[in-house]
N, C-alpha and C positions, 0 to 999 in steps of 0.2 A: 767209169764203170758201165758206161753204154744204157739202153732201156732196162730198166727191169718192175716187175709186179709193185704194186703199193704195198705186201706185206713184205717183200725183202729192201725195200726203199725204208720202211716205220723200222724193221730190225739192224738198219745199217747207220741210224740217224740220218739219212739223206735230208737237208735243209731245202732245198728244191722244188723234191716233189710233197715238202709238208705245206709249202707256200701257197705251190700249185692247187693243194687238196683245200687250203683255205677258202679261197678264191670260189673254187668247185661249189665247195657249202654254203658260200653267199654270203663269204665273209665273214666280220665279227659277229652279227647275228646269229647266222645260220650255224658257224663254227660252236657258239654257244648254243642253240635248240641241240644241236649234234650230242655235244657233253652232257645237257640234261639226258638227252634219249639213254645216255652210259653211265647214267647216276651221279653225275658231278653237277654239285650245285654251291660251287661256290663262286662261279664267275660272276662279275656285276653288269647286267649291259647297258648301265649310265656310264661307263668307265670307256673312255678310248684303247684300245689295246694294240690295235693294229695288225698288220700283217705281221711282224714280229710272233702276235701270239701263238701263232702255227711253230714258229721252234722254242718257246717254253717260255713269255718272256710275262705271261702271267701268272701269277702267282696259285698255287692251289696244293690241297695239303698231300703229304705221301700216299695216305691209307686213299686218299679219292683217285689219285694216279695209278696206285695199284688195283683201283677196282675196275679201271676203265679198261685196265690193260684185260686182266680178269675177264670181262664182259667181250673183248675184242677176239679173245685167244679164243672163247667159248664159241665161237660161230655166232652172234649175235644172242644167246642168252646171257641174261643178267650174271654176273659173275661176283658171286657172293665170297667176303673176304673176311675169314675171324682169327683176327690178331693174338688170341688167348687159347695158348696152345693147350696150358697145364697149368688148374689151380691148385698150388699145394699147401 
C-alpha cells in the first residue's frame, strides 16, 4: 500500500507502522504513559508485553478501547463514552 498517514495506517490495521509507533513512544513504558494520557489504565508495567503490544496482544477491556479510540477521533479531547443509552 506504499507511505501513508498514521491515521489511515490505525484505520487500515497496518501491523508495521503500529510497531513502528511503539518504538516512537519508548516502548512499553512510554506506549503505556501514552494510554494513561487516553484514559486506559488497565495496563501493568511489571508485566513484559513487548512489541507485540502495539498490535493488541495485551489484554484491556472494550469500554477502555472504545474510549481511547473516542479520545483519538476527538483531536486529542478526552473522549467520553456512556454505554446506557435508555433506562426503562
Amino acid at each position: 500500500m506504499g507511505p501513508m498517514p498514521l491515521r489511515r495506517a490505525l484505520a487500515f490495521s497496518r501491523n508495521i507502522p503500529a510497531i513502528k509507533m511503539y518504538f516512537a513512544a519508548g516502548e512499553q513504558d512510554g506506549f503505556i504513559d501514552f494510554a494513561k494520557d487516553l484514559g486506559v489504565y488497565t495496563f501493568d508495567k511489571k508485566k513484559d508485553y513487548g512489541p507485540p503490544m502495539a498490535i493488541g496482544s495485551a489484554e484491556m477491556e472494550m469500554f477502555d478501547l472504545a474510549k481511547m479510540y473516542a479520545h483519538l477521533s476527538a483531536e486529542g479531547k478526552p473522549g467520553e463514552i456512556d454505554p446506557i443509552l435508555e433506562v426503562r
